[in-house]
C-alpha positions as CSV (number, residue, x, y, z in Angstrom):
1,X,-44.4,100.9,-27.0
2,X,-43.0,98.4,-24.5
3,X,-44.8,101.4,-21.8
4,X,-48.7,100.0,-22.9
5,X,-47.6,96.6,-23.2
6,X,-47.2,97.2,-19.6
7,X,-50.4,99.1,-18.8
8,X,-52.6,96.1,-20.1
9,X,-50.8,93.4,-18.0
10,X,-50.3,96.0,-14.7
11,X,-54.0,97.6,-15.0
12,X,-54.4,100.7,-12.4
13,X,-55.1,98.6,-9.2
14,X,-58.5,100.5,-6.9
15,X,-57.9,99.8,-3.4
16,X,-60.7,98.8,-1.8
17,X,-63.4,101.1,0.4
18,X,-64.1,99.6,4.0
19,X,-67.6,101.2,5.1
20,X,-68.4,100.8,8.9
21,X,-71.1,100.3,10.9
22,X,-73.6,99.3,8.2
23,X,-76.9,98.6,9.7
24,X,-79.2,97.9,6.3
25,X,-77.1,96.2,4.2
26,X,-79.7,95.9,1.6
27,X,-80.6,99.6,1.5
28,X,-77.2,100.6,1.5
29,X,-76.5,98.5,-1.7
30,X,-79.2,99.8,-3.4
31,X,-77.9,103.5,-2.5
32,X,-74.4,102.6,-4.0
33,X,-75.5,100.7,-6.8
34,X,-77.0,104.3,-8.1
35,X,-74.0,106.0,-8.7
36,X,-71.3,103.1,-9.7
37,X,-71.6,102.3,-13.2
38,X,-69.8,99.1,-13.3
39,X,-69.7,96.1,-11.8
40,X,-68.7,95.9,-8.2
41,X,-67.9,93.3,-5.6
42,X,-69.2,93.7,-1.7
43,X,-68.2,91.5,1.3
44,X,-70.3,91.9,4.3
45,X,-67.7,91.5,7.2
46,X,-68.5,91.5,11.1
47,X,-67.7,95.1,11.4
48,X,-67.5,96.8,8.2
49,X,-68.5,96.0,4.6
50,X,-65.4,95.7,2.0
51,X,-66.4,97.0,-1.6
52,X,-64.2,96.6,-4.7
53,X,-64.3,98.8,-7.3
54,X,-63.1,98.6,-11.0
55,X,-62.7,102.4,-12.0
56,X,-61.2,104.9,-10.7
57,X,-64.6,107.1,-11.4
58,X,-66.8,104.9,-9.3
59,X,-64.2,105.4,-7.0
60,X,-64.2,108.9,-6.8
61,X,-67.9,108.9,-7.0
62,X,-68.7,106.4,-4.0
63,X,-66.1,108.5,-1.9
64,X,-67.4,111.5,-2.9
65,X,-71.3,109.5,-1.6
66,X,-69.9,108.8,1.5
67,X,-68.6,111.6,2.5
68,X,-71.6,113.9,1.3
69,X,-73.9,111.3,3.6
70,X,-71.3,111.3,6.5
71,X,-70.7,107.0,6.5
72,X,-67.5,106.0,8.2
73,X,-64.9,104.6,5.8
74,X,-61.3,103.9,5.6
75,X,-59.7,103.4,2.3
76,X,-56.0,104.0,0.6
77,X,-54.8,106.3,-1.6
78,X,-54.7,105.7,-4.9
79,X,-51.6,105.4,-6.4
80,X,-51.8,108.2,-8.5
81,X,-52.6,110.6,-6.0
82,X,-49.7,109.6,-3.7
83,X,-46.7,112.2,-3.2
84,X,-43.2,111.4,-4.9
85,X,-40.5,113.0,-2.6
């Protein structure tokens, strides 16, 4: 019991996705606004473009994007898939 209470105040945090070299903003928004279902927020920086996600599916999805068209991105793990030693 006490274990939910806890999972609604501590949702699953997403870390963010930090896409680089982004020359068309625009286009690239529209691109990623196909596949994420939810609401999203994106920061255009000077060097990269910071997006924040708010389930772990759109997270796996975008990656999953990137990687299939080759964009260079940094992210960090999420905490579920991190190794316990």
């Amino acid at each position: 019991m006490i274990y939910k209470y806890n999972l609604l105040i501590n949702p699953l945090k997403i870390p963010p996705l930090f896409i680089i070299n982004i020359s068309e903003f625009t286009q690239f928004r529209q691109m990623i606004s196909a596949v994420i279902h939810n609401d999203f927020s994106i920061a255009a920086k000077i060097n990269n473009i910071k997006i924040n996600l708010q389930t772990i599916e759109n997270f796996k999805s975008l990656t999953k994007l990137l990687d299939e068209k080759k964009y260079k991105y940094y992210t960090y793990r999420l905490k579920e898939e991190k190794v316990i030693l």
